[in-house]
Steps between C-alpha positions, in 0.01 A plus 500: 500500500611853419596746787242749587494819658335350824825206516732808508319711723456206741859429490590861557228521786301810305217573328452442093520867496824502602647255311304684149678861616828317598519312115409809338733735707289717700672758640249470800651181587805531729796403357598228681131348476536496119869299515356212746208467268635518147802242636196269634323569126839412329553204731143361433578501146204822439647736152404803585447623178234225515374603799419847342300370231330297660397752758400734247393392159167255433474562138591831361805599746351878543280669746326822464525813699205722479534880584244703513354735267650804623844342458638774217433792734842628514438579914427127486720325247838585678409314826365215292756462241713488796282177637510334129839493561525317810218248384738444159851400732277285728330308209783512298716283712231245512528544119113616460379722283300789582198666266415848621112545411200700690167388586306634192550578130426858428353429158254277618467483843565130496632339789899418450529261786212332338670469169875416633349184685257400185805527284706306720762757510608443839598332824412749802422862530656784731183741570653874564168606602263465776150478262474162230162440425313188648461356104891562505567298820246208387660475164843446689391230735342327237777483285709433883797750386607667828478857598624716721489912590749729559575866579099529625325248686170425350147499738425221720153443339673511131788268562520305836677211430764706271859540572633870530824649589506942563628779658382590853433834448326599786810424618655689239282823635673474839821482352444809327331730819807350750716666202327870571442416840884453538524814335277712732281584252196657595273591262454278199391387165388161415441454112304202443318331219196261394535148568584215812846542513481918551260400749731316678742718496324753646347298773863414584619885527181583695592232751829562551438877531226433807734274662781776502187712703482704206192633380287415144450878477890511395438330201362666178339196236535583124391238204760478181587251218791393601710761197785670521279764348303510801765510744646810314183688494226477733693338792791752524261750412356395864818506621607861366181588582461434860892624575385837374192506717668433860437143521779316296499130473770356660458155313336345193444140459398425122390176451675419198895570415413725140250686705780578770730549238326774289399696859889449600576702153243770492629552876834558431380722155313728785768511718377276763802316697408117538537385769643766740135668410284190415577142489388321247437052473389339206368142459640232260828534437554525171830538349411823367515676857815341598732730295241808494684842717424455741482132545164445605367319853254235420356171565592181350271284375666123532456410145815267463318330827168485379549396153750209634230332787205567204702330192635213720140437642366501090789240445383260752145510421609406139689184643220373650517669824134564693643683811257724751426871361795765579399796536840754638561830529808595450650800709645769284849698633541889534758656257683799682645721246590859489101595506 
C-alpha cells in the first residue's frame, strides 16, 4: 500500500495539516518541524513531488480564484494584486494552477462559477469575497470541488460549514487608536467606508479609545472610497479646515493606505507638518506607502499568513481531506513609520 498523509503524520505525531504545509514548505511551519517530517516522508518512501499532485489536482490541475467585481478599482486593485501574488507562490509550489475569474459575466449576467464547474475547468475555488450566491454554493457541492473564503468571512446563515481564513480587523482598529493614543492625540478623525471590514475597524478604534477613558466625542466619523483622490481633497480639507478654526486634529486614521497617502500629500502641499502637528495611520500596507516621504504608519494586513493557512486548507480538501470547519482570524501588526 502507498504511504498516505495520515502514515506520515502518525509517525511524526501531528496532524495531516502539518504534514501537507511541511511537504509543500510552509513558511508557517517551524523549521525544524518541516526537517523531522520531510526525513520521515523520504524514509517512508513518499515523492514529494507526488505528494503535491496528489494533494492538489483531481482532473484539471487548476483552481479558480474569484475576486469580486470591484476588483479594477485602482483604491482596490493594489491591495489585491498584492494577495494574487501570495495565492500564485503558495499554489505554485504545489505546482497548481490558478484562473483569476469573478462571480458574473458583465455581458450577460451569467453566473461564472456556474460555468467554470459545468465546463469542468477546475479543481477548487479561492472565494475573495464574503457574498456567493446560494445557486453558486449548490452548484459547487454538487459537483464536490472544494471551496474556501478569504480576505472577508462570509455570513453564518450563507456559508456555515465553509472554511475561511481573514484579517481581524477589529483588531486592526485598536491597533490603529493605541497608535494616536500613544501619540496624545486628542481630537481626531476617523475616515471610514461602506462595508464589514470598515465596520470592524471602526468598532476596534472605538473600543480601544473608551478603554484609554477617552471620550467618543473626540472622534469626528467621515465616509470615503477608499482614493487617493479622496484623501487629498475632502479629508485634508477637514484637516486644514479645523487647524484654521481653533480645533486642529491631532490625528487621522484613514482606513485605507491611498486614502492616507493622498491626505499625507495635500498636507504637506498646505504646509501642515505630519506628525509633529497630526499623526497620521493608514491600513493595509501596501508597498506603495512604504517608500512614500514620509514613510507612512499603518496596519498590516497578514496576507502572506492568510493566503498560506487558506491555500494549504484548499490543498487538503482536494486530497480527500473532510476536516471540521476553520474559521481564524488572523491578527494584523502595526507599522511604525515616520507618520
Amino acid at each position: 500500500m502507498p504511504v498516505t498523509l495520515k502514515d506520515i503524520a502518525r509517525l511524526a505525531g501531528v496532524s495531516t495539516s502539518t504534514v501537507s504545509r511541511s511537504l509543500n514548505d510552509s513558511p508557517l511551519i517551524p523549521d525544524e518541524t518541516r526537517r523531522v517530517i520531510q526525513r520521515i516522508a523520504r524514509e517512508q518512501g513518499f515523492s514529494f513531488n507526488a505528494s503535491a499532485r496528489g494533494l492538489s489536482l483531481g482532473q484539471t490541475g487548476t483552481i479558480a480564484l474569484i475576486f469580486p467585481d470591484y476588483f479594477e478599482r485602482f483604491s482596490i486593485n493594489l491591495f489585491f494584486s498584492s494577495l494574487q501574488s501570495h495565492i500564485r507562490n503558495v499554489l505554485e509550489r504545489a505546482q497548481v494552477d490558478v484562473l483569476v475569474a469573478f462571480p458574473r459575466s458583465r455581458t450577460t449576467g451569467e453566473s461564472n462559477v456556474q460555468k467554470l464547474v459545468m465546463a469542468r475547468k477546475i479543481d477548487g475555488m479561492l472565494v475573495v469575497n464574503n457574498e456567493m450566491d446560494r445557486a453558486d454554493q449548490d452548484c459547487l457541492r454538487a459537483a464536490g470541488i472544494p471551496f474556501v473564503f478569504l480576505h472577508k468571512h462570509p455570513e453564518d446563515t450563507l456559508a456555515p460549514d465553509a472554511d475561511y481564513f481573514c484579517t481581524d480587523h477589529v483588531a486592526g482598529g485598536r491597533l490603529a487608536a493605541q497608535a494616536l493614543l500613544s501619540s496624545g492625540a486628542g481630537r481626531v478623525l476617523l475616515v471610514s467606508a461602506i462595508g464589514e471590514e470598515f465596520d470592524a475597524r471602526s468598532e476596534g478604534f472605538f473600543s480601544a479609545w473608551a478603554e484609554a477613558g477617552r471620550s467618543k466625542t473626540d472622534i469626528d466619523v467621515v465616509f470615503g472610497d477608499c482614493s487617493f483622490e479622496y484623501g487629498s481633497g475632502e479629508v485634508a480639507r477637514r484637516v486644514v479646515q479645523a487647524r484654521s478654526f481653533g480645533s486642529p486634529y491631532r490625528g487621522v486614521f484613514c482606513q485605507t493606505d491611498l486614502m492616507a497617502l493622498g491626505t499625507l500629500q495635500a498636507l504637506g502641499l498646505a504646509g501642515v507638518e505630519v506628525p509633529s502637528e497630526v499623526r497620521v495611520v493608514g491600513y493595509d500596507d501596501i508597498e506603495l506607502g512604504k517608500g512614500f516621504m514620509p514613510a507612512l504608519t499603518t496596519v498590516r494586513q497578514p496576507l502572506q499568513e492568510i493566503t498560506e493557512l487558506a491555500c494549504h486548507r484548499l490543498l487538503e480538501l482536494l486530497g480527500g481531506a473532510r476536516p471540521a470547519p476553520e474559521h481564524r482570524l488572523i491578527r494584523p501588526e502595526l507599522m511604525l513609520r515616520a507618520t
